[in-house]
C-alpha positions in Angstrom: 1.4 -32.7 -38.8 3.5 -29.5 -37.1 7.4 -30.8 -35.8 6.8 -30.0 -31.7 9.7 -31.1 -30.7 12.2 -28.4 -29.8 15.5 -27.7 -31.8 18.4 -27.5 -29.8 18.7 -23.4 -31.0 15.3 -23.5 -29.8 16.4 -25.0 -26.5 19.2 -23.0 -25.9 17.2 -19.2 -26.7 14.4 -20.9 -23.5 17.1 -21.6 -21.3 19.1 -18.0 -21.8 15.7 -16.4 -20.7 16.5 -14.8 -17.2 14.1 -16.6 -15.0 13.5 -13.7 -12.9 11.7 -12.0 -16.1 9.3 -15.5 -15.2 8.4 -13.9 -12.1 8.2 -10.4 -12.9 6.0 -11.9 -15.5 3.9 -14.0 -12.6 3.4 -10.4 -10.5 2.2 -8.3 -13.9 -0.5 -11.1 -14.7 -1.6 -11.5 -11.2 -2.5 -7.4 -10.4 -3.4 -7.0 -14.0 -1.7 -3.9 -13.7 2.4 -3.1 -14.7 2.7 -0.4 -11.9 0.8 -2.6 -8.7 3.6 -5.3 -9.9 5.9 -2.7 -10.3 5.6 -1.7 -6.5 4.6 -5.7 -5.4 8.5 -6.1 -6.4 10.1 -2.8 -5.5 11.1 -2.3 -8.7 9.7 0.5 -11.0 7.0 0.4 -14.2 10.0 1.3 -16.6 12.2 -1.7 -15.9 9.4 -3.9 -15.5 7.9 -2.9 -18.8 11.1 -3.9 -20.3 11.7 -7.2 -19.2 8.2 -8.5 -19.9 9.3 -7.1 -23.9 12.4 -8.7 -23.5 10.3 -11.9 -22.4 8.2 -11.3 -25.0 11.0 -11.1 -27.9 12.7 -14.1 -26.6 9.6 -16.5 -26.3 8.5 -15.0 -30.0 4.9 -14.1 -29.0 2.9 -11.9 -27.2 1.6 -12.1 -23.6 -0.3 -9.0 -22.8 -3.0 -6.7 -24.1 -2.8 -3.1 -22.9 -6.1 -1.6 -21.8 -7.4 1.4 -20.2 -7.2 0.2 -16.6 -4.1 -2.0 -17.0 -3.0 -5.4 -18.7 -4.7 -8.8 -19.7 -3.4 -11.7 -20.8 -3.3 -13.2 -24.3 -4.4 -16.8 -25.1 -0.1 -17.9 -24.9 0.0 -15.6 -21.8 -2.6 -17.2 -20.7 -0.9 -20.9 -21.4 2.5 -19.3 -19.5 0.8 -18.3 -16.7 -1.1 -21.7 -15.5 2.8 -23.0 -15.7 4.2 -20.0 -14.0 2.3 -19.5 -11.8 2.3 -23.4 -10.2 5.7 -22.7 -10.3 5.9 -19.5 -8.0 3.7 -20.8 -5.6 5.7 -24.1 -5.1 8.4 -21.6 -4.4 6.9 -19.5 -2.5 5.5 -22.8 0.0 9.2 -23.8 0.3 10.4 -20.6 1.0 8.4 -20.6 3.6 8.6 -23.9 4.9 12.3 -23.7 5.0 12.6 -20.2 6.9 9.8 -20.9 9.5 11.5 -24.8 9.8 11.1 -25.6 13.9 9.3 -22.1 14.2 7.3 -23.0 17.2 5.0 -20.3 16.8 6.7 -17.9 19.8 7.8 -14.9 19.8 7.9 -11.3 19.8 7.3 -8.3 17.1 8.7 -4.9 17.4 6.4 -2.9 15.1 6.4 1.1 14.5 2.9 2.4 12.6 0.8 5.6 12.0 -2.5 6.1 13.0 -4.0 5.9 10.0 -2.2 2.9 9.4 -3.3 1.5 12.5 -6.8 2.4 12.0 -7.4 1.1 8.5 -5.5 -1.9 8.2 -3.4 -3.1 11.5 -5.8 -3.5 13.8 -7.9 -6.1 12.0 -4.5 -7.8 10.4 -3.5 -8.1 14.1 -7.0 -9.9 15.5 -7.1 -12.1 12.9 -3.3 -12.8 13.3 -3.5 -13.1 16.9 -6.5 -16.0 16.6 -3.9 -18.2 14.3 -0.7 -17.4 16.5 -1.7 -16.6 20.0 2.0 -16.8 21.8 3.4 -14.4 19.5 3.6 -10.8 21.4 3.1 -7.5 19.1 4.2 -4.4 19.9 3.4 -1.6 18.5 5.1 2.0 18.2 3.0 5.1 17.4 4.6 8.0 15.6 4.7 10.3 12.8 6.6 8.6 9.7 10.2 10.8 10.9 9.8 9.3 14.1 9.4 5.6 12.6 12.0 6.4 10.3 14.7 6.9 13.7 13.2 3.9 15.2 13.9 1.8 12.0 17.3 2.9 11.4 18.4 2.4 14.9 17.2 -1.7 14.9 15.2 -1.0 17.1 11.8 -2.5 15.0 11.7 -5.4 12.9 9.9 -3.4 10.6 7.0 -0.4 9.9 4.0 0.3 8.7 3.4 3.6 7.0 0.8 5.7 5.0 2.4 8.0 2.0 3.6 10.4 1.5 7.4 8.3 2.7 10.1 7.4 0.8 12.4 5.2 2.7 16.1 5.5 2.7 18.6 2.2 1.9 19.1 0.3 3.1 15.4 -0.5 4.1 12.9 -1.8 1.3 9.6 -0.4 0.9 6.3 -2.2 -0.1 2.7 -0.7 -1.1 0.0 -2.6 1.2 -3.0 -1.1 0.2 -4.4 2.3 -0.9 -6.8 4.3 0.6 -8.9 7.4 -0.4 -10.0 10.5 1.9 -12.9 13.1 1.7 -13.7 16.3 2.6 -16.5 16.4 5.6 -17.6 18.3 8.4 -20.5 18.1 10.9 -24.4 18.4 10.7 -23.7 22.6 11.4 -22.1 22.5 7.6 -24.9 20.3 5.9 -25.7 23.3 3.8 -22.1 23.0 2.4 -22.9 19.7 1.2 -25.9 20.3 -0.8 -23.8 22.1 -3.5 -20.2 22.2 -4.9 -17.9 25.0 -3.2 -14.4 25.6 -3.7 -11.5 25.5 -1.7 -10.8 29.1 -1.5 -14.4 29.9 -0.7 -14.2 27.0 2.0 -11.3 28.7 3.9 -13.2 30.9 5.5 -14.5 27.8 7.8 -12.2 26.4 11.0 -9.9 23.4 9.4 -8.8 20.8 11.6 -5.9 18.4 10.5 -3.2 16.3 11.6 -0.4 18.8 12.6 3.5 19.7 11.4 6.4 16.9 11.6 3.4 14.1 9.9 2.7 12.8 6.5 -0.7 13.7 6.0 0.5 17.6 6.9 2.8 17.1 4.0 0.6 15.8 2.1 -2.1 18.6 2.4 0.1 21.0 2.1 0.9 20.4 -1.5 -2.4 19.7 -2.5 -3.7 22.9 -1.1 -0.5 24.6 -3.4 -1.4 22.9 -5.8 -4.7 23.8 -6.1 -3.7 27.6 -5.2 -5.8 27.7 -2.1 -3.9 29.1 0.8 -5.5 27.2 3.7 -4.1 26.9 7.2 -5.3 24.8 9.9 -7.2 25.9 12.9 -6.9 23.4 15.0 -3.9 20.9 15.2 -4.6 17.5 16.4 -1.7 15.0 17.1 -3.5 11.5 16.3 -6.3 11.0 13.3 -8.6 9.1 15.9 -9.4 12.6 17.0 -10.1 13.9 14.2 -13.6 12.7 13.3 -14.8 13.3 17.0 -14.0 16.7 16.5 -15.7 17.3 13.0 -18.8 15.7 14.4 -18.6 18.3 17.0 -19.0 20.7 14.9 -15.9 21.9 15.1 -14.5 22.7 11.9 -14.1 20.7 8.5 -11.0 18.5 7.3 -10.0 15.6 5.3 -10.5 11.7 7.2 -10.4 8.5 5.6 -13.3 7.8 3.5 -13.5 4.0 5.0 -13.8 5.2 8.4 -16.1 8.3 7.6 -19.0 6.5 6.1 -20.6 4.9 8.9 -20.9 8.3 10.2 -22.0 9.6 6.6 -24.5 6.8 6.8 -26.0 7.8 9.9 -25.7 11.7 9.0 -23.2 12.4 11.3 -20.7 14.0 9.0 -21.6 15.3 5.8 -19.5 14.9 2.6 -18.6 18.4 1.0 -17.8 18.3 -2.6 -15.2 21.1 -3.6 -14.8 19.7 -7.4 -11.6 18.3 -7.1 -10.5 14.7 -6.0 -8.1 14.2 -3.7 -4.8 11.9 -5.1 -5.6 8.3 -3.2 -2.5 7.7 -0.2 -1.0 4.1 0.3 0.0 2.6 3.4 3.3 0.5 2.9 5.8 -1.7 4.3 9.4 -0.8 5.6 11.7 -3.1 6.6 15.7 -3.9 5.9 16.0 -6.7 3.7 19.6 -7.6 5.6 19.1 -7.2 9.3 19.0 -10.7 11.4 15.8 -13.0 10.9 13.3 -13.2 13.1 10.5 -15.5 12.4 7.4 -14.4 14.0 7.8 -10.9 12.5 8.9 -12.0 8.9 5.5 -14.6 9.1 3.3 -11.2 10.3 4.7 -9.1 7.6 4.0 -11.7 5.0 0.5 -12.4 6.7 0.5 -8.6 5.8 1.5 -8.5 2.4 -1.2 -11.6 1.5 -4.0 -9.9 2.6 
């Protein structure tokens, strides 16, 4: 019968492990993916991908399979993680349970978010929030990512929500929430543009209507259109993204919205999709916040109500 008892060599390599590599481990098995739990962390997929080999070398086996789409777990990752992961959650309760300790569910939330942020994720996250804790107040600031940015660093939010392209400066920590993808569409006057694939450069002869200078998504077009050599400008400038579908349905030119909030429209043949053979990179809308400014417990139980979702 196989010795299981542990040698005290044995006992000594388990205890050297860094137990932060156990929760970098917890993050990479739970997305199934090295670069979500890269991001979940705020760490990068380099350094993660190290400690889980240095994990790895020290527990003498392997944990993951690498596939097309990500990781999965082997049959002694698979044993780690029912420990681990008991583990991080009794952590996580505690942590939460000690900072919310005599939170009387009051208070206020200083918040600064895009539109697009506020369309495709906020707005429910707050209704639903609101139901559980109905004395907290939210407030909400809506600007362009620069403006956010001046709001942040002058402590005047307790913390923002963003879509990409952003990178934050320290010493503020920044979080991926969820991504999103957008599509090309215009009206029912472009339908014929839909029943075929055109490209961008023959698709610039039509009015364009975007978000305008001084925002992400104007960034974020920008290099796309360089990349893909087509020198487009916008022909009409709008200052919010709830303006823009209204617009395209109007007929009024063509541009790129969020798929999630186009397809009732597609559904209804409202908006047309226009396929110009090329995908457009998906965006992310993130989390901001400092990591060392004062606590304030109804905000830091909204942002993790946030980052659970």
């Amino acid at each position: 019968m196989e010795n299981t008892y542990i040698t005290s060599e044995k006992y000594k390599k388990y205890m050297d492990i860094n137990f932060e590599y156990y929760k970098i481990f917890y993050y990479v098995a739970k997305y199934g993916n090295i670069t979500k739990a890269a991001a979940a962390l705020g760490s990068n997929q380099p350094n993660v991908t190290r400690i889980m080999k240095l994990l790895e070398s020290q527990l003498g086996c392997r944990l993951f399979i690498r596939e097309a789409r990500g990781v999965s777990l082997t049959e002694d990752g698979e044993r780690l993680f029912s420990h681990v992961a008991i583990a991080c959650d009794h952590l996580q309760s505690a942590q939460r349970e000690i900072c919310h300790q005599g939170f009387d569910g009051v208070g206020t939330v200083e918040i600064g978010a895009t539109e697009t942020a506020l369309h495709l994720l906020l707005l429910d996250a707050m209704a639903d929030f609101r139901e559980k804790y109905p004395r907290i107040r939210i407030k909400i600031h809506n600007h362009t990512n620069l403006g956010i940015a001046g709001y942040l660093a002058k402590g005047r939010l307790d913390f923002a929500v963003i879509t990409t392209p952003f990178q934050a400066d320290r010493p503020f920590h920044q979080e991926k929430l969820m991504t999103f993808q957008e599509i090309l569409v215009g009206g029912p006057h472009y339908a014929h543009l839909g029943r075929e694939k055109t490209d961008l450069n023959t698709l610039k002869q039509f009015p364009w209507i975007g978000l305008g200078k001084g925002t992400a998504t104007y960034e974020f077009y920008k290099d796309f259109f360089s990349q893909q050599q087509a020198d487009i400008e916008l022909d009409m400038e709008v200052a919010t993204s709830d303006l823009m579908i209204p617009l395209i349905r109007g007929n009024l030119g063509i541009g790129f919205v969020p798929e999630s909030l186009a397809r009732p429209f597609l559904d209804q043949k409202q908006l047309v999709a226009l396929d110009f053979g090329r995908a457009v990179p998906p965006r992310a809308i993130e989390i901001i916040y400092d990591r060392g400014r004062g606590k304030n417990a109804a905000a830091d139980m909204f942002r993790e109500y946030l980052k659970q979702r």
